[in-house]
C-alpha positions in Angstrom: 0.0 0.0 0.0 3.0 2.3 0.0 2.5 5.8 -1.8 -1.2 4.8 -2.9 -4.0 6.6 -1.9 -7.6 5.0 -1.2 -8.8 5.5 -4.3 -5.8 3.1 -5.9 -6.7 0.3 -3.2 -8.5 -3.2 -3.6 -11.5 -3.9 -1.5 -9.8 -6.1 0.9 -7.0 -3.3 1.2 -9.8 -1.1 2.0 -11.6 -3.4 4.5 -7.7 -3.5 6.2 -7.5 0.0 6.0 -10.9 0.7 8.2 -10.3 -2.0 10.7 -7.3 -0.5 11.6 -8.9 2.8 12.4 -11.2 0.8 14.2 -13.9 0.1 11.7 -15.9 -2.8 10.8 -14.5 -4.5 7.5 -17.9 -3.4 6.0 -17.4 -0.2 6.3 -14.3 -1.0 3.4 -17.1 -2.7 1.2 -18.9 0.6 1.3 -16.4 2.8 0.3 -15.1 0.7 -2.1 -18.4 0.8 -3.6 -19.3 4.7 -3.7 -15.4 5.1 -5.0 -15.7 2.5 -7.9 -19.5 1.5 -8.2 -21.2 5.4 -7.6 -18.1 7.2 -8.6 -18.5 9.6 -6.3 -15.8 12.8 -6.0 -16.1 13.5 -2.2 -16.4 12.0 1.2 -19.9 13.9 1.6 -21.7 11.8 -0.9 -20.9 8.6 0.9 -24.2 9.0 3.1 -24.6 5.8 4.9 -20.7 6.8 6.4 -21.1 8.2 10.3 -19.6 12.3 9.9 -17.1 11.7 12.1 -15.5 9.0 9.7 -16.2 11.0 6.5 -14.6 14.0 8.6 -11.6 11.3 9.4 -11.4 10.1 5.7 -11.4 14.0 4.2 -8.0 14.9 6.6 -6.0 11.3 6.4 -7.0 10.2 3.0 -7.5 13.1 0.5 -9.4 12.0 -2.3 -8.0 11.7 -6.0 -10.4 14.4 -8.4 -9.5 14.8 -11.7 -10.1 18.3 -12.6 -11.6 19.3 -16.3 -9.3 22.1 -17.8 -10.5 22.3 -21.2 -12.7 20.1 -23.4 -12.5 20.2 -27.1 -15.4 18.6 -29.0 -15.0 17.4 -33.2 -17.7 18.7 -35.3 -17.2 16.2 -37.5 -18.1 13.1 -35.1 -18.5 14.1 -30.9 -15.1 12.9 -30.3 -14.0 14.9 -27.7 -11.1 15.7 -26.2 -10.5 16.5 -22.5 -7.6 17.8 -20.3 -7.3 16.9 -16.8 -5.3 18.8 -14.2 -3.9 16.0 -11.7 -3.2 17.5 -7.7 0.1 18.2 -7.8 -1.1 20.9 -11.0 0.6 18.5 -13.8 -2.0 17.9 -16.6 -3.1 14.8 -18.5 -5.4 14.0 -21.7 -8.1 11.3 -22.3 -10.5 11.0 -25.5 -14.3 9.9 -25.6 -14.8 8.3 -28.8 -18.6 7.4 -29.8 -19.1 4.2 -31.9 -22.1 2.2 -32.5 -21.3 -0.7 -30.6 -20.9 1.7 -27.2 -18.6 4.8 -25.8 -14.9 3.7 -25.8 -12.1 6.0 -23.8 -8.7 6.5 -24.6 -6.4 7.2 -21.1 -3.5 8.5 -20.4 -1.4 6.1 -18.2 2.1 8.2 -17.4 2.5 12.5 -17.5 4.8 12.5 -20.5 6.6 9.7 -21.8 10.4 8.5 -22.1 10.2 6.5 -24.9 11.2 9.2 -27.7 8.8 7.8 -30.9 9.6 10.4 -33.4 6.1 11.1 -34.5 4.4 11.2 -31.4 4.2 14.5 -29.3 3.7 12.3 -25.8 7.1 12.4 -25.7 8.3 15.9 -26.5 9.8 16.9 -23.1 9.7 13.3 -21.7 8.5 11.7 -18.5 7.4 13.7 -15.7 5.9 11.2 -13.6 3.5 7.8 -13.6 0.0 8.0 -12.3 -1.6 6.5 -9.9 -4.4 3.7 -10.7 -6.9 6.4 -9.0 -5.5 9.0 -11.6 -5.7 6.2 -14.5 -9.7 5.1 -13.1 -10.5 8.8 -12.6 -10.4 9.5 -16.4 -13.1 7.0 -17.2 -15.0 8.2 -14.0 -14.9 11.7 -14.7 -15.9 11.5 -18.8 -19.2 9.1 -17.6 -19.7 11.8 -15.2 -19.1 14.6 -18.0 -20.6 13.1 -20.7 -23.7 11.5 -18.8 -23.0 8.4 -20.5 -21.3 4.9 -19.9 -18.0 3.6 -21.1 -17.9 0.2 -22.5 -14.6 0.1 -23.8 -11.3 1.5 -22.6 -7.9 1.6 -24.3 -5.0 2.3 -22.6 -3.0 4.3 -25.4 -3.0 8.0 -24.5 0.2 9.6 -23.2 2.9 7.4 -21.9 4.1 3.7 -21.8 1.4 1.5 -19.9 4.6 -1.2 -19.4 6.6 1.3 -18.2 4.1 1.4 -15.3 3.2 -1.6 -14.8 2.3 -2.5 -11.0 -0.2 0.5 -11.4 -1.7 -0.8 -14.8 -2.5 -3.7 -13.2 -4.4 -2.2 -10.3 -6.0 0.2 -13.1 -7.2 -2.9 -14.7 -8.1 -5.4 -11.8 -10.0 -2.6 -10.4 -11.9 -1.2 -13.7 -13.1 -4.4 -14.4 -14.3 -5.5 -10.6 -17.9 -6.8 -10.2 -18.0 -4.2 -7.2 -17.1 -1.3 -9.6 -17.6 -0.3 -13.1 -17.7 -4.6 -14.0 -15.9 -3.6 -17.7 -15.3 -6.7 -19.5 -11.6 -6.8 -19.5 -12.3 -8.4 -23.3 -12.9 -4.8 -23.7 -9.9 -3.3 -22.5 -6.4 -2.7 -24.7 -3.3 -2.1 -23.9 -0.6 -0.8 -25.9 3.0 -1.4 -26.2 5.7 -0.3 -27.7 7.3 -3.9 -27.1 8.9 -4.3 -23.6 9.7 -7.3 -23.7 10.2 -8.6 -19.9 6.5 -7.2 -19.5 4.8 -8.7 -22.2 5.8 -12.0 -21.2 4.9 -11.0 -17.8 1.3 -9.6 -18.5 1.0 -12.9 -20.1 1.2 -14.4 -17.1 -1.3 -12.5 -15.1 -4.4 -14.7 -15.8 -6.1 -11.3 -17.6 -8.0 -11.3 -20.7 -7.0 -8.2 -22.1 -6.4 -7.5 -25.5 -2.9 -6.5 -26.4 -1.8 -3.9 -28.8 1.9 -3.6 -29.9 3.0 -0.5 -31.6 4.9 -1.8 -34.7 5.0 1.2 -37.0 7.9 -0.8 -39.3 8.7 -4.4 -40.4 12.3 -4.5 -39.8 14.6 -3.0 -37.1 16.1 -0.9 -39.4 13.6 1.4 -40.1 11.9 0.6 -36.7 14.7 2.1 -35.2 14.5 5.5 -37.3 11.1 5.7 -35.3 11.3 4.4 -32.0 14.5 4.1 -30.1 13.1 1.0 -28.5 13.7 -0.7 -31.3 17.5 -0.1 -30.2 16.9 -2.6 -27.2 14.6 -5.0 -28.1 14.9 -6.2 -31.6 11.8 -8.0 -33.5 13.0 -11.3 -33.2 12.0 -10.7 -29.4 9.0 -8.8 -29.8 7.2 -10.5 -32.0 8.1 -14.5 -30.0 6.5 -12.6 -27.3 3.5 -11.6 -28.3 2.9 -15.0 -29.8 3.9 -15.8 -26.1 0.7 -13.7 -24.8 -1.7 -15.4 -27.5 -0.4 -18.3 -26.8 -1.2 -17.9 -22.3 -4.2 -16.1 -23.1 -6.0 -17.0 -26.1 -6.8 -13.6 -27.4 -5.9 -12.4 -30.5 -3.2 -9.4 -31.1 -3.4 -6.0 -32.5 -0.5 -4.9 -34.5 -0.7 -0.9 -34.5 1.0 0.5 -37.5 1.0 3.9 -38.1 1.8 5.1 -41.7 4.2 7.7 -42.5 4.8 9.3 -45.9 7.5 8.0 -47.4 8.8 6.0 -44.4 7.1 2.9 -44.3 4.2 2.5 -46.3 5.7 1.5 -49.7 4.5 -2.1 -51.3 7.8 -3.9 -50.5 7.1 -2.8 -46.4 3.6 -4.3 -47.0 5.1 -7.2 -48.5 7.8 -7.4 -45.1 5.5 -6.6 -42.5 2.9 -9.7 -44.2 6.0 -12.5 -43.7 6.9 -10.4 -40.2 2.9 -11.6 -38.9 2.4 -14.6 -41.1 0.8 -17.4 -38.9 0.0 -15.0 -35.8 -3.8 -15.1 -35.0 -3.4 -11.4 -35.3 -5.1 -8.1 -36.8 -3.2 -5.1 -38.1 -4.5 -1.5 -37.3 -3.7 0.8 -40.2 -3.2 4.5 -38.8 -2.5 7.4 -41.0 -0.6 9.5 -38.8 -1.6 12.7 -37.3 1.0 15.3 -38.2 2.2 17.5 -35.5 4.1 20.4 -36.0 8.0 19.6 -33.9 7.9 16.8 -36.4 8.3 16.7 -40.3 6.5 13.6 -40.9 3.6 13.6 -43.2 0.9 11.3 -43.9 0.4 9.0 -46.6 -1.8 9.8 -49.4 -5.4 8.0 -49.4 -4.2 6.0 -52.5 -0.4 4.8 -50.9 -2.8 3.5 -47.8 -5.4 1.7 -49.6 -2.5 -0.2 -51.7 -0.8 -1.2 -48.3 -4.2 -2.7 -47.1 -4.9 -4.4 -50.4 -0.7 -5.7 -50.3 -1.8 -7.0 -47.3 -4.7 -8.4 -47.9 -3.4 -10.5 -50.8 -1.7 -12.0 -48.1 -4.4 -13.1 -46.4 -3.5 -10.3 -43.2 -6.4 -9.3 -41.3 -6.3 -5.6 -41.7 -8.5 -2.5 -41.7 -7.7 1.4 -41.2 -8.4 3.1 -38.5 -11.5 4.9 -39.0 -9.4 9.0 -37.9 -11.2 10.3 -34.9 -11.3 14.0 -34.0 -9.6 15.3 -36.6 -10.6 18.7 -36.2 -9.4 19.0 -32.8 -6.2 18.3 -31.1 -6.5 14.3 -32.1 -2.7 13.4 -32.2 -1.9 11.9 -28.9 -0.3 14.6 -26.3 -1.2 17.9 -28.8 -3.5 19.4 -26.4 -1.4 19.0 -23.5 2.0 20.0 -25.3 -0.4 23.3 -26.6 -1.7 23.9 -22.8 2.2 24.0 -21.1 3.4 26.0 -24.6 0.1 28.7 -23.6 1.5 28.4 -20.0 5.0 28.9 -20.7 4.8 31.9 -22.7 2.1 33.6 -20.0 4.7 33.5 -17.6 
């Protein structure tokens, strides 16, 4: 329980917690419930609590709030776009995405990111910090509470590496998909990679039934490395055994993310690599036309090069579709409207 507040504990922390300020374990169950179940943001709501332990509670275990900065919604299809201030005045980013088959949410899981993929602007001024389970949970809470609406699907590929915090992923996850909380199907959580090795072959370990999504974004090191310096520690002939490793503990089936870059990576002969890089995985690979930001000079490829690389794929018999581009309009790439928020900060001051 070191360095994790109440709102990152399990229910029988909880129930341990209260006993030893000389509660009934019950009184555990209850919090846990208005904290994961109700969603509640203060010690007030939790009625059925005597005042004198809510009054307890508020000055020994303050409560983890996410607060709404700035919200900005696509005119082209409701995705919108929030930014969280966290406590300690650091902000964060999450996405509500509406799709016919329910609301899905994309969180954040770290404040920055260390892992330096060129064409993402998560990592522009690298990590600051991970979050806390409470701060990964509070995202989803907050949007249901914000948008009125439920979230059936959560993906954890906002800013940061999920990997690269992994004992508080886990939490995130174990507790999201609780039958004493929100009860999400853990087949409808995803969590993406850039291929850490050690920790894919240890989440496949962990009895979940998550679905796992490895950032690719290149089928050979070569060029993988022009992207993501991971690539410089853990080669493809280890990523890939291990995520045939997960399939193979779990069962469910993987999600190659690719995102295509002008020029880089999205010519036929790629296709025709990254097809004998997959062949015989029970896999799917997620087309993504990248979302130019400005510190970068990468450019997306034309509509044409990206329907050839599907077809190239196709032909050998890859599963494959492109990702349908959310948000467009707005601040879509991942990390823009935070990067935009410190850069409006920085110049204020």
């Amino acid at each position: 329980m070191i360095n994790l507040d109440i709102k990152s504990l399990y229910e029988s922390e909880l129930k341990e917690l209260l006993v030893g300020m000389g509660e009934k374990p019950f009184k555990g169950k209850q919090i846990y419930e208005w904290l994961h179940k109700k969603t509640v943001g203060s010690y007030e709501e939790m009625t059925n609590l005597s005042l004198k332990l809510r009054e307890q509670l508020k000055q020994e275990q303050p409560l983890t709030r996410l607060e709404p900065v700035d919200v900005q919604t696509s005119r082209i299809d409701g995705t919108q776009k929030y930014l969280f201030r966290l406590s300690d005045g650091n902000v964060i980013e999450s996405v509500w995405m509406k799709y016919k088959h329910g609301n899905s949410v994309c969180i954040s899981s770290q404040v920055g990111c260390r892992m330096g993929c060129r064409f993402c602007a998560s990592t522009i001024g690298g990590l600051t910090r991970n979050l806390l389970p409470s701060e990964m949970l509070d995202q989803v809470y907050r949007i249901q509470e914000l948008t009125g609406e439920r979230v059936s699907n959560v993906v954890v590929m906002g800013t940061g590496e999920p990997m690269d915090n992994y004992d508080n992923l886990l939490r995130f996850i174990r507790i999201l998909s609780d039958g004493n909380g929100q009860n999400i199907s853990q087949r409808n959580l995803t969590v993406s990679t850039c291929g850490i090795v050690p920790r894919i072959r240890q989440l496949a370990e962990e009895g979940l039934t998550i679905t796992l999504a490895l950032s690719l974004h290149a089928p050979t090191d070569e060029k993988r490395s022009e992207l993501m310096p991971i690539a410089n520690k853990y080669s493809l002939s280890e990523v890939i055994p291990a995520c045939a490793y997960y399939f193979e503990k779990t069962g469910r089936r993987l999600t190659f993310e690719y995102s295509l870059v002008g020029g880089k990576n999205d010519s036929e002969e790629d296709a025709a690599q990254l097809a004998k890089l997959v062949e015989g995985l029970n896999c799917h690979v997620n087309l993504i036309p990248v979302n130019p930001i400005k510190e970068r000079d990468f450019v997306q490829s034309e509509k044409k090069v990206i329907e050839n690389f599907k077809n190239k794929l196709e032909k050998y018999r890859i599963n494959v579709t492109i990702r349908r581009e959310m948000g467009r309009d707005i601040d879509g790439a991942c990390g823009q409207l935070r990067k935009k928020y410190i850069d409006t900060r920085e110049n204020l001051s």
